[in-house]
N, C-alpha and C positions, 0 to 999 in steps of 0.2 A: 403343414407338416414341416418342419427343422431341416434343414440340408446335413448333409451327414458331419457329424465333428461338432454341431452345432447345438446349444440347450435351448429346451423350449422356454419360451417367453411363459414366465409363469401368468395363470387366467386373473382377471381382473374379478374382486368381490362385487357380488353380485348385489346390485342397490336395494333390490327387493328384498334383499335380504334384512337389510335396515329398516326398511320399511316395516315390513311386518316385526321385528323385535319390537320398534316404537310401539305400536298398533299394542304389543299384548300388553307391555307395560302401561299405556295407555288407561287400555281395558281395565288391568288390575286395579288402580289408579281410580277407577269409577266404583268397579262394583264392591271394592271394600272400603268406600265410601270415605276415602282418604284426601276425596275432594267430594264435596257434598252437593246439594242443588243448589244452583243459582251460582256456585263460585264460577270465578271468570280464570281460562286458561293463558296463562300466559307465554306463547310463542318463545320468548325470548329465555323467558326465564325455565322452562319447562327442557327447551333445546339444553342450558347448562345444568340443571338438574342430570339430562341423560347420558348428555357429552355425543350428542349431535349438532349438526348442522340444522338450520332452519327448514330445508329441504324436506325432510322425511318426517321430519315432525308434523309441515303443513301436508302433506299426502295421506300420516295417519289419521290425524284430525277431520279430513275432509272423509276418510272411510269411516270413521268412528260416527262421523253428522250423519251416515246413511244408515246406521243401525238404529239411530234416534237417541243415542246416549248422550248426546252431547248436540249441542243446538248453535249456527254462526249469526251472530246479530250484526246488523249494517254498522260500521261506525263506532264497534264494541267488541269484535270478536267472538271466540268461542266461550259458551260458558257450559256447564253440565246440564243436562235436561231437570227440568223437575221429576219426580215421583209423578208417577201416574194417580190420576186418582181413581176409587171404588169405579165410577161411572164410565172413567175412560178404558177403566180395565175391564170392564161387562161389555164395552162397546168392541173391544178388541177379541175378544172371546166369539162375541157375533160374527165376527167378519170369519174368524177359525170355523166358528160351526156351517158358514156357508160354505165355506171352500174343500175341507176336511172329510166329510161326507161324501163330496160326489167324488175327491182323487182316491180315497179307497174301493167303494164300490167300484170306481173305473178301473185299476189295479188289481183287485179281484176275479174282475169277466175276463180279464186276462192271464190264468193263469203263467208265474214264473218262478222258477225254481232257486232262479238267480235272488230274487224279492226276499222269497221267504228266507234264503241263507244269509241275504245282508240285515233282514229283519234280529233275527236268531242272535246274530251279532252282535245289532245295537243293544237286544235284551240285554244278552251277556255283560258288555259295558259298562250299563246301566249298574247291574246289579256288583259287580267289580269296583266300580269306579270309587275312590274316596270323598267324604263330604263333609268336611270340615268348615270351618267359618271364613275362611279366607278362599279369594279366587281359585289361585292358584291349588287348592284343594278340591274345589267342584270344578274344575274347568273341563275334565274329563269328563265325567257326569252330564254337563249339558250340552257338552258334543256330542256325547249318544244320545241323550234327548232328543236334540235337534238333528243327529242323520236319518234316526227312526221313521219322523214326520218326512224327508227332507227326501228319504227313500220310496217314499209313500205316491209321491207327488212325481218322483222322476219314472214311475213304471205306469205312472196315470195315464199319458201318451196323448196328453192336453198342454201343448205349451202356453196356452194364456193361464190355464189352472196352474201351473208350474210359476208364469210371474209374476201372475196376482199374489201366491204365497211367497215367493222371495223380496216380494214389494213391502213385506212387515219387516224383514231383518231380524234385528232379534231383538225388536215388541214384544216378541213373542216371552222373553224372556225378562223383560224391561221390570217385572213387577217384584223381580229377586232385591232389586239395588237398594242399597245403603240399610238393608235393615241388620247385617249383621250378624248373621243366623247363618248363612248358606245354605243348604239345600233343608227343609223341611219336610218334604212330604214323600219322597224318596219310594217309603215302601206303598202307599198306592198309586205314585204313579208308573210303579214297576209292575204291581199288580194290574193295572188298567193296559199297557202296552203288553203285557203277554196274553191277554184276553183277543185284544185287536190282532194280535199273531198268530193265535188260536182261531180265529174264526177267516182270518184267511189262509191259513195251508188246509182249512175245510171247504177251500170254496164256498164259504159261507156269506156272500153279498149283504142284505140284510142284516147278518147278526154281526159282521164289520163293520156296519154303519154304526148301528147301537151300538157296540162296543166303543167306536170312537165318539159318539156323542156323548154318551157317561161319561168317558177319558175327559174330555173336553169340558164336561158340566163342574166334573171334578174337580179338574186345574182353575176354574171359576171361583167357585166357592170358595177354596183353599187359600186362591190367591189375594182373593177381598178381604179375609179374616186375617192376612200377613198388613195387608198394604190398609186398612184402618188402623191396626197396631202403629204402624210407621207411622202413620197419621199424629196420632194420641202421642205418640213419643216424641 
């Protein structure tokens, strides 16, 4: 605190702050496909693009490699992920339907009131949010997406179930990129998460499960039929 007569030393900006602005630009930067697969990120030049330092640039980069958007090669740096293919995205869906099942039903035998109000929410969200072809128009959208599941998982009261699911990042979401389109499928997977909402403020264990397994079968299918398109094109 300032001795009296004295002004306070204004606070220093906060670097996280930078960080994350990098990171969303970044982000934009991938999923509207403005840099494509296989292009190589350039540090230096990426830094005067945003009118940063090198610093926060390599910090976004290094969070961005954990979501799987973007990949570091020995000797070559960062370059963008490829497109998943059909197989890698049926294999990714698998590992969902293992994990996704047991943290609802575990969320269920416990009932919480807290759950179903933050559930309520993401619906809400969801069905609010705009979805446009650009990031920056769905980014809302699949932040509700992702609390929904994300909510799911933190009332399970499994923390390995908890980091086996944060260990995808957002795989989970990998299969939206560079096609161009932004959110397609909008109204069943709104109609699928208030099914799984439905059957949990029933205390309904089994028919949460199956509700998230359709959910799940759903975002499968949907997503093959996007990501062969991608393919073809």
């Amino acid at each position: 605190m300032p001795a009296p007569g004295q002004r306070a030393r204004p606070s220093a900006i906060e670097p996280r702050l930078i960080v994350d602005e990098v990171y969303a630009r970044l982000m934009a930067l991938v999923m509207d496909g403005d840099v494509r697969p296989g292009d190589p990120l350039s540090i230096d030049a990426l830094a005067r693009e945003l009118g940063v330092s090198s610093t926060p640039l390599r910090e976004a980069l290094a969070r961005l490699e954990s979501t799987g958007l973007v990949r570091r090669y020995a000797m070559k740096g960062y370059r963008v992920a490829p497109v998943l293919t059909p197989e890698e995205l049926a294999e990714l869906v698998d590992v969902r339907l293992a994990l996704e099942p047991v943290a609802v039903r575990r969320a269920v035998a416990s009932p919480s009131p807290e759950l179903q109000r933050r559930l309520r929410d993401a619906v809400a969200r969801l069905e609010a949010a705009p979805r446009g072809d650009h990031f920056e128009t769905f980014r809302d959208y699949l932040e509700a997406d992702e609390a929904f599941h994300r909510e799911i998982f933190a009332h399970a009261g499994n923390r390995f179930l908890t980091r086996a699911y944060e260990s995808l990042g957002s795989q989970v979401q990998r299969f939206r990129l560079f096609s161009g389109e932004g959110v397609t499928d909008a109204e069943p997977t709104i109609h699928e998460h208030a099914a799984i909402l439905a059957a949990i403020e029933a205390g309904d264990e089994d028919g949460a499960v199956a509700a998230m397994v359709r959910h799940l079968e759903g975002v499968r299918s949907r997503a093959i039929v996007d990501t062969e398109r991608q393919h073809r094109d």
